[in-house]
C-alpha positions as CSV (number, residue, x, y, z in Angstrom):
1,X,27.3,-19.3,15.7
2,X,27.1,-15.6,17.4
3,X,28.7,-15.7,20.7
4,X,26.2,-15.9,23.8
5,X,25.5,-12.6,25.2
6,X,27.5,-14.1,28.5
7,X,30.7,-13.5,27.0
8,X,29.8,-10.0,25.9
9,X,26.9,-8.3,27.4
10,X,27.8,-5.8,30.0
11,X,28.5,-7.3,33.7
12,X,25.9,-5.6,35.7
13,X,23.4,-5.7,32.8
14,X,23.5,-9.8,32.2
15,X,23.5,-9.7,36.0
16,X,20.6,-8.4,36.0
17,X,19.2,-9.4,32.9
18,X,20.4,-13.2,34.3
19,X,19.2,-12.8,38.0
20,X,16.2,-11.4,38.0
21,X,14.2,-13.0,36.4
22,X,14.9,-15.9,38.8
23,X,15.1,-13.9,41.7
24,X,11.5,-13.0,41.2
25,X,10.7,-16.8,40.2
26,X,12.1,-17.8,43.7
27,X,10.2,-15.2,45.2
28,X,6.8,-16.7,44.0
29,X,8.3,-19.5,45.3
30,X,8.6,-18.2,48.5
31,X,5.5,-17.0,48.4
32,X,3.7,-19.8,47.4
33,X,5.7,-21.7,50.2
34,X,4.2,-19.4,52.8
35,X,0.2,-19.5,50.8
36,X,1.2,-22.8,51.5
37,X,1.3,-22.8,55.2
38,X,-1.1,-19.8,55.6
39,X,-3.8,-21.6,54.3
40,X,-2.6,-24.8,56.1
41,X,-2.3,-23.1,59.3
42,X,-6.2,-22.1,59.4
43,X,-6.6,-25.4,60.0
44,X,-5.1,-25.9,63.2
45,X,-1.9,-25.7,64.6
46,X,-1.6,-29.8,64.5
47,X,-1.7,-29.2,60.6
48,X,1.0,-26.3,60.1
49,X,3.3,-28.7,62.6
50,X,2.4,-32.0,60.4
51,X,3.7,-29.8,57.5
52,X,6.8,-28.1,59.3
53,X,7.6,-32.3,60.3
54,X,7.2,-33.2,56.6
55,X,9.7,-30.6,55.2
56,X,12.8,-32.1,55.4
57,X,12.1,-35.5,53.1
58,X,10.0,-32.5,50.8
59,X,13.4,-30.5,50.7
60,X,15.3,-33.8,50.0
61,X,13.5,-33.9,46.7
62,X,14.3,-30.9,45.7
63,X,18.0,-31.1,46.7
64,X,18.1,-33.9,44.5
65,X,16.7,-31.7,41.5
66,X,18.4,-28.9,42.0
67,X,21.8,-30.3,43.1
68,X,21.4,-32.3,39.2
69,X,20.8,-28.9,38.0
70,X,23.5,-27.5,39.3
71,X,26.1,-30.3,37.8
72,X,24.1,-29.6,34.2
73,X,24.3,-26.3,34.3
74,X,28.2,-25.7,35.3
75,X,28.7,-28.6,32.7
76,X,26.8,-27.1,30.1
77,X,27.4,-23.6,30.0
78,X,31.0,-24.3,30.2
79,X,30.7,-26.4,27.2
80,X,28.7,-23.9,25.1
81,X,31.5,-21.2,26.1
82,X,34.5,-23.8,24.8
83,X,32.0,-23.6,21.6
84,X,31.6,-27.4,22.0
85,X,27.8,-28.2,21.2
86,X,28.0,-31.8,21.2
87,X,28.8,-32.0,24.8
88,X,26.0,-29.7,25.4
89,X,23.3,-31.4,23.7
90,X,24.5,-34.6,25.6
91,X,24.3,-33.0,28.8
92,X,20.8,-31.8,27.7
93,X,19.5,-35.3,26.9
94,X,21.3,-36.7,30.1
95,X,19.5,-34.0,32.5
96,X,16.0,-35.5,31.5
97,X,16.9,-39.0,32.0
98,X,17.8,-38.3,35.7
99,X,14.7,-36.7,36.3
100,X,12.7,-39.6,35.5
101,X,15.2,-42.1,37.7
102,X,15.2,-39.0,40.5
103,X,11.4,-39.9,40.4
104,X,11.7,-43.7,40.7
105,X,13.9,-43.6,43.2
106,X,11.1,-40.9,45.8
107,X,8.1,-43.2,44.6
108,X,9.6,-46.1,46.2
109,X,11.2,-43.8,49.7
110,X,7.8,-42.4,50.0
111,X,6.1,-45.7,49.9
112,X,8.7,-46.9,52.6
113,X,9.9,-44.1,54.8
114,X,7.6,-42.0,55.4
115,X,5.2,-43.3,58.1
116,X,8.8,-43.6,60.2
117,X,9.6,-40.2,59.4
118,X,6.9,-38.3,61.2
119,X,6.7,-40.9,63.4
120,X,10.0,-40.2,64.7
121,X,9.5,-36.4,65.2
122,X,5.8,-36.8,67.3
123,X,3.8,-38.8,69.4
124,X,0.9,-36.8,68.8
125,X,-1.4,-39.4,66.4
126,X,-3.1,-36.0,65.1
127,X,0.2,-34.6,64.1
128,X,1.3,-38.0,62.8
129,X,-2.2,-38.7,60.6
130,X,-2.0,-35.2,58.8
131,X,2.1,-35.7,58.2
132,X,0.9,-39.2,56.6
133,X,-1.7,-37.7,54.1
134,X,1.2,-34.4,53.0
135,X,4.3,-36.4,53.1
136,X,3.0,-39.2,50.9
137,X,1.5,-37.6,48.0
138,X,4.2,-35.3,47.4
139,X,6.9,-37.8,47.4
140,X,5.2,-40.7,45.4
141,X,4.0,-37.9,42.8
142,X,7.3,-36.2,42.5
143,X,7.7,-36.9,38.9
144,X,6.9,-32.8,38.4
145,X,9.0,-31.2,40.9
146,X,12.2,-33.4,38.7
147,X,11.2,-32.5,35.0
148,X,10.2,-28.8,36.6
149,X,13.6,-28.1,37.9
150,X,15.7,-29.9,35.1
151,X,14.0,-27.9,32.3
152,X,14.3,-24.8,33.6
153,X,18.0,-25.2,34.7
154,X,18.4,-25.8,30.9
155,X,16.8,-22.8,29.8
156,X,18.8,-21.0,32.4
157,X,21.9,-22.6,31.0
158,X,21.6,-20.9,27.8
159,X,20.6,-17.2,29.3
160,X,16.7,-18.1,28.7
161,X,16.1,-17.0,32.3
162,X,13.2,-15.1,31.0
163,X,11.7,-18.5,29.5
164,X,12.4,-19.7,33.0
165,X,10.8,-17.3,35.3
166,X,7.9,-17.9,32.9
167,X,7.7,-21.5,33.9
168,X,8.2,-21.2,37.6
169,X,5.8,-18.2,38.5
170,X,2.9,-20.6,36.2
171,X,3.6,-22.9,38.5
172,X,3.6,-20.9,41.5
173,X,0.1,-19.3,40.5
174,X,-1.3,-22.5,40.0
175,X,-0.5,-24.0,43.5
176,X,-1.7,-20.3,45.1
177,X,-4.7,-21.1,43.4
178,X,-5.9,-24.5,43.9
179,X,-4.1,-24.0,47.6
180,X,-7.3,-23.1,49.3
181,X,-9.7,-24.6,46.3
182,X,-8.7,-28.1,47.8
183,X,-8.1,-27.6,51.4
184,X,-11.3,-25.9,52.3
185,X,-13.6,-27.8,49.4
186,X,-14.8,-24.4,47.7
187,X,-17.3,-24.5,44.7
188,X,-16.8,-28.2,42.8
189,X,-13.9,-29.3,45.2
190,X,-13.8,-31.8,47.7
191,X,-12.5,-30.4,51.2
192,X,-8.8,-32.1,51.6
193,X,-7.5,-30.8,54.5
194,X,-3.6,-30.7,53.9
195,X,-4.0,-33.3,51.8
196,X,-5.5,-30.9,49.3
197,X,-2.4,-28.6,50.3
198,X,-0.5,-31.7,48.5
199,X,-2.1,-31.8,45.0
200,X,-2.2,-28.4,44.8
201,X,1.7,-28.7,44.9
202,X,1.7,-31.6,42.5
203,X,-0.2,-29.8,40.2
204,X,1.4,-26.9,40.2
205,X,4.7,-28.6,39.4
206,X,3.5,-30.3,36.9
207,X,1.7,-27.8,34.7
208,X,5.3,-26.2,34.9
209,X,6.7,-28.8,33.9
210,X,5.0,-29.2,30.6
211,X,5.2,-25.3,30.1
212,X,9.0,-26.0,30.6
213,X,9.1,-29.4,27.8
214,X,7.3,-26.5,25.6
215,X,9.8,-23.9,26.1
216,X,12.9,-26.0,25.6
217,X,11.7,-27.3,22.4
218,X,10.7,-24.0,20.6
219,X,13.0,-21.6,22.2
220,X,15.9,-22.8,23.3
221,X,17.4,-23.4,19.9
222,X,20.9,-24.0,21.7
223,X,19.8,-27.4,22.8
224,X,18.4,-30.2,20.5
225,X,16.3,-33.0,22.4
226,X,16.1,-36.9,21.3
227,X,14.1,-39.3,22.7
228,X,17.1,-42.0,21.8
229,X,19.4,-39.7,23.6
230,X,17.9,-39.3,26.5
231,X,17.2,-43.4,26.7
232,X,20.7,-44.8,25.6
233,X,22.7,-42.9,28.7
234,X,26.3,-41.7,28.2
235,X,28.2,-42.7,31.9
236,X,30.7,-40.6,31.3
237,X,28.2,-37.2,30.8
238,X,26.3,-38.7,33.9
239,X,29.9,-38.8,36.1
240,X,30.9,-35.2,35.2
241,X,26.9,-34.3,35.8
242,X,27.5,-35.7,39.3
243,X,30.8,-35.2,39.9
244,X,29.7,-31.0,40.3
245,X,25.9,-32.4,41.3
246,X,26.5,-35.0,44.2
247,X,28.6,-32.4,46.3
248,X,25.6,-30.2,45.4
249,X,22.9,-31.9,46.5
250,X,24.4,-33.3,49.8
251,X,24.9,-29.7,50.1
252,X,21.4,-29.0,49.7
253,X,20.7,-32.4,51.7
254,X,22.6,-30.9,54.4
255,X,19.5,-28.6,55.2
256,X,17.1,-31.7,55.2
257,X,19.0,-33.0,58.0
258,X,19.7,-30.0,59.9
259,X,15.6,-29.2,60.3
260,X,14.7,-32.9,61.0
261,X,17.6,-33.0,63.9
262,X,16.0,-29.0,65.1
263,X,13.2,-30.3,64.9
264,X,14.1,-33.2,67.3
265,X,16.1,-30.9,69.7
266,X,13.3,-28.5,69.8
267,X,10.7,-31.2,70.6
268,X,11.9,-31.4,73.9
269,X,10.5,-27.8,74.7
270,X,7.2,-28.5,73.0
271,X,5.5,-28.6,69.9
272,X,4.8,-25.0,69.3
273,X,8.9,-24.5,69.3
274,X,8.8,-26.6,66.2
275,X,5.9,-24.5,64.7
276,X,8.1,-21.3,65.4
277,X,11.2,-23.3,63.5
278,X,8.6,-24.0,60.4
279,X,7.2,-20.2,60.5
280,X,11.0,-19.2,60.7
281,X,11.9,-21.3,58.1
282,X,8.9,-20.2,55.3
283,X,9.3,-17.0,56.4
284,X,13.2,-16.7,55.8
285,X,12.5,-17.3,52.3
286,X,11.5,-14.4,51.2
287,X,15.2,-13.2,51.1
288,X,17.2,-16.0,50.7
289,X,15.2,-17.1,47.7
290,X,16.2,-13.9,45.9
291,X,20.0,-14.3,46.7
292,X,19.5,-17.8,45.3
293,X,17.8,-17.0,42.5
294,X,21.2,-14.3,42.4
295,X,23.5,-17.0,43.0
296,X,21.8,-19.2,40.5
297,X,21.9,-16.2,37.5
298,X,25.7,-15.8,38.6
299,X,26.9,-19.4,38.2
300,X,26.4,-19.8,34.6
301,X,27.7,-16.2,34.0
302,X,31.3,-17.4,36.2
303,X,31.1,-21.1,34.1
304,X,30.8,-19.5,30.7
305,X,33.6,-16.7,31.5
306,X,36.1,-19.1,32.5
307,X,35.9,-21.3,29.4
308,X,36.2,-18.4,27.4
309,X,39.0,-16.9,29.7
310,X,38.1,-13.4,30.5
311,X,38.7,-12.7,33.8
312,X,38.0,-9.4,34.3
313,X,34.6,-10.1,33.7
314,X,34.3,-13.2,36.2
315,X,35.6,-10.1,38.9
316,X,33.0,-7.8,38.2
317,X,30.2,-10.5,38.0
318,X,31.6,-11.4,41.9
319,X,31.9,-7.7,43.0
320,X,28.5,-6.9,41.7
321,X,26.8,-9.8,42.9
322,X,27.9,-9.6,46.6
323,X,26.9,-6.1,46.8
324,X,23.8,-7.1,45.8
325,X,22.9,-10.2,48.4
326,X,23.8,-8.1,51.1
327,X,21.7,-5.4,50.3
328,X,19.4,-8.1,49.8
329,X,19.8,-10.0,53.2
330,X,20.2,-6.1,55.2
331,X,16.6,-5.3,54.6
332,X,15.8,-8.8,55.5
333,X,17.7,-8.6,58.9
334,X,15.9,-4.9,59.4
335,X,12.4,-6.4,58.5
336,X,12.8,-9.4,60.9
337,X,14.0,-7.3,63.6
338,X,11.0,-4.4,63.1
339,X,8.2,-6.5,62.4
340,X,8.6,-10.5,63.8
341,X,5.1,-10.1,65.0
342,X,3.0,-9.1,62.2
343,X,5.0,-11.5,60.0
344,X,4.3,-14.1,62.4
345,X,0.3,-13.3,62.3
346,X,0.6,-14.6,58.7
347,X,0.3,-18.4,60.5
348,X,-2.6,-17.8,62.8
349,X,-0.3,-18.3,65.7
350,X,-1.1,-19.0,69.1
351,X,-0.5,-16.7,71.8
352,X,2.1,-18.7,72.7
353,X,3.8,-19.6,69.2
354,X,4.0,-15.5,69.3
355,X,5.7,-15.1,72.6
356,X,8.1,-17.7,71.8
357,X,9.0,-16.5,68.1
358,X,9.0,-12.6,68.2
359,X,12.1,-13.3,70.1
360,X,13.4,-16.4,67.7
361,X,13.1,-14.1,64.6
362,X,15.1,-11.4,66.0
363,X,17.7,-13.4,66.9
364,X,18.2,-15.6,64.2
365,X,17.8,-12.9,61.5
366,X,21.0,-11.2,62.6
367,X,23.0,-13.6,60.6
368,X,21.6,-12.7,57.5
369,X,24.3,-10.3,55.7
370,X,26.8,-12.5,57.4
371,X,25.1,-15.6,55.2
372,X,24.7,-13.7,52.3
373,X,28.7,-13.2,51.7
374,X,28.9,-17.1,51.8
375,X,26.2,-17.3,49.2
376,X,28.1,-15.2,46.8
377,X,31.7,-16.7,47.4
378,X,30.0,-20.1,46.8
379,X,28.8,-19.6,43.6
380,X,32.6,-19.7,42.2
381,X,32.8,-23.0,43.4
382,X,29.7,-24.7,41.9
383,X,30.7,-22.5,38.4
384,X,34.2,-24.1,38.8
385,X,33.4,-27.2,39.2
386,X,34.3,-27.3,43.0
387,X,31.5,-27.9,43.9
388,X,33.2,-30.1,47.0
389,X,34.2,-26.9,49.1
390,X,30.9,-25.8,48.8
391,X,29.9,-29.2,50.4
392,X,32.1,-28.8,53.4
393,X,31.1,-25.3,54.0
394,X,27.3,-26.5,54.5
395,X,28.6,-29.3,56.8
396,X,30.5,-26.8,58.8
397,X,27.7,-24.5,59.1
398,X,24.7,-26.7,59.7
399,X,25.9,-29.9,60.9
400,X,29.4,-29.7,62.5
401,X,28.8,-26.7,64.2
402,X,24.9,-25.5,64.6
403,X,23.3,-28.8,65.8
404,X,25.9,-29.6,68.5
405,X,26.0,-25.5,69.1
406,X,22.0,-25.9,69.2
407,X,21.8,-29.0,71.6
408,X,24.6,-27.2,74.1
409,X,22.0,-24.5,74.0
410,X,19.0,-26.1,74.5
411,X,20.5,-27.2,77.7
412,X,19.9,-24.6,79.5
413,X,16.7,-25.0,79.3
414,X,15.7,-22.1,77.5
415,X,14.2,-22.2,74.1
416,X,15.4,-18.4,73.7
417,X,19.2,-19.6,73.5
418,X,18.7,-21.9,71.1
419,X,18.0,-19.7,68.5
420,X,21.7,-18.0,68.8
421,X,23.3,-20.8,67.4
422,X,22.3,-19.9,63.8
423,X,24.6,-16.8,64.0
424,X,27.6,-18.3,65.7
425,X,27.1,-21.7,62.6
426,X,27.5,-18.5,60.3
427,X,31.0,-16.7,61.6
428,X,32.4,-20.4,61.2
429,X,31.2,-21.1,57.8
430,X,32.0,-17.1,56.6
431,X,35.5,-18.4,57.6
432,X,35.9,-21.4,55.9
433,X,34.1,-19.7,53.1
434,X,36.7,-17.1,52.9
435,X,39.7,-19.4,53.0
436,X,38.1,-21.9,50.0
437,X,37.4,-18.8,47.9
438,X,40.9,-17.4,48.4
439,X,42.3,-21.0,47.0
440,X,39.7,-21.5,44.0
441,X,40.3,-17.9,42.9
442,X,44.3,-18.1,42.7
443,X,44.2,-21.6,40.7
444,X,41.1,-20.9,38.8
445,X,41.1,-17.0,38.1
446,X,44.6,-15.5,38.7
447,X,46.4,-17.6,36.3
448,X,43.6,-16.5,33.1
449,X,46.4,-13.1,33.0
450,X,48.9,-15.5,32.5
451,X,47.6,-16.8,29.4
């Protein structure tokens, strides 16, 4: 079989050839995130907080997709670089199967936990009634969001990031479309309030995902599918899948908890702080979704390079790809800082959710170049299979450090100060970033000359 064009297409080219296609796929994402909330936001304020309250158990599900994904796609590219197609056909079969017990396991949490959930981050029964109707239906219908992201992480695992863009950005469109179809009740549709904001997700996810079983099957010729593979597990693929995808998604997880305990520490100011946090948070997106959709075009590129030992090419995949996030993350640190308010008009904000968050975005966004440094080093750890260090950087940076940093602040009574403890979470975790890289590189990269 012809070698995949990771091992030989020029760096910067298969960066690029690799990245953006997701990049722009994460940027419909983003995109559809904020449509999302736009449309919610008209509304009422009560509805864009219910939704902002719901987004860490929503976030949760996709860690858990993603996170899998992650531990496939290290797994399997490094297999198809070592030329070994068996393992990578298992790995195939093994990702699907997870997506369906991923599923099982949110149908039953969302029939559970969610009522405590919202209840736990308001008082206000409007608030609570709204987070009820959102929070349920996505996570008792989340059997899209799991096949979505699995199928495309395989079509990204073999360079089909084309194939995958493809599916994501159908997706997107579809939610943009029925967004405001089924929350207002236009033409045939019932008016569903956020509710409507809900099954215009589901559907959207999936109609991707079907587009996704499609693509798999007729393109990616890489990969061959069986339904008795993917029902008679292998526990040892499954281990290795976790072994990289468990430190991945608590890493992702990490996130989940982080806005649900900001969330409770802003609270205590008022409601609109936690609407500014949500508007912050959609609105961040838009450049951190195209440095992840980097990061993600990067990883198989690192895993594939490594199994076939060529070092010089993991170096210039690294070099290229950090000069690119920061580029990225600059323009969104100069856009944040010029324009907080007219990005903030996107919500139909208060006059008060505006003279709280002009400030919030400045502050916050000065981390952003910082952030995008540890994006880039990370990536070598989830291609390694080390995926652990980039576990402890994400507790460092949003547990260990920004929610006790966040709570000292909010003690002083000002909701201004609070903000500052996204950029001092972010010199830590640069830090600790810096000093993990240092160690993966010199056992994982260094000793390829050697050989």
């Amino acid at each position: 079989m012809q070698e995949n064009k990771m091992g030989t297409m020029p760096i910067k080219k298969l960066i690029i050839n690799m990245s953006v296609p997701m990049m722009i796929s994460m940027m419909v994402q983003a995109l559809y995130n904020v449509v999302d909330s736009v449309f919610v936001a008209k509304l009422s304020q009560d509805a864009f907080t219910a939704v902002t309250i719901s987004f860490p158990l929503q976030n949760l599900m996709i860690s858990v997709g993603a996170g899998t994904g992650v531990g496939v796609n290290a797994m399997l590219s490094r297999a198809l670089g070592e030329k070994n197609y068996h393992r990578s056909d298992k790995a195939a079969n093994t990702a699907i199967l997870l997506a369906l017990f991923s599923t099982i396991i949110f149908l039953i949490l969302g029939l559970t936990v969610t009522e405590p959930f919202i209840n736990s981050q308001t008082r206000n029964p409007e608030i609570r009634q709204l987070g009820y109707a959102y929070l349920g239906i996505v996570m008792t219908l989340g059997i899209g969001v799991f096949m979505q992201i699995i199928l495309e992480r395989l079509l990204q695992s073999t360079g089909r990031t084309m194939l995958s863009m493809t599916s994501q950005i159908t997706g997107a469109v579809i939610n943009i479309i029925f967004d405001p179809l089924l929350i207002f009740g236009i033409g045939p549709f019932p008016m569903l309030g956020v509710a409507g904001a809900a099954y215009a997700t589901i559907m959207g996810q999936c109609i991707a995902a079907c587009l996704g079983i499609f693509l798999n099957l007729h393109f990616n010729k890489e990969l061959h599918f069986s339904f008795k593979e993917i029902f008679h597990p292998n526990f040892k693929i499954i281990g290795r899948i976790y072994a990289v995808g468990v430190p991945s998604i608590l890493m992702m997880a990490i996130g989940s908890v982080m806005t649900y305990c900001m969330n409770l520490i802003l609270k205590t100011f008022s409601t609109t702080a936690i609407a500014v946090f949500g508007a912050y948070f959609k609105l961040q997106s838009f450049f951190f979704m195209p440095v992840f959709g980097l990061n993600n075009g990067l990883i198989p590129i690192l895993a594939y390079n490594l199994g076939a030992r060529k070092k010089s090419r993991i170096d210039q995949a690294l070099k290229f790809a950090l000069l690119l996030a920061v580029c990225i993350m600059l323009c969104g640190t100069t856009v944040f800082e010029l324009f907080p308010g007219v990005l903030l008009k996107l919500f139909s904000p208060s006059k008060q959710l505006l003279q709280m968050g002009i400030p919030a975005l400045r502050t916050i966004a000065i981390h952003f170049p910082i952030a995008a440094c540890g994006i880039v080093m990370g990536s070598i750890f989830q291609a390694f299979s080390r995926s652990i260090y980039s576990l402890l950087v994400s507790l460092g940076r949003q547990l260990v450090i920004l929610i006790p940093a966040a709570w000292l602040l909010a003690q002083t009574g000002n909701v201004n100060n609070v903000w500052w403890c996204f950029l001092i979470a972010e010199f830590v975790s640069f830090t600790l970033s810096l000093l993990f890289f240092k160690k993966v590189y010199r056992q994982e990269v260094i000793v390829l000359d050697s050989h």
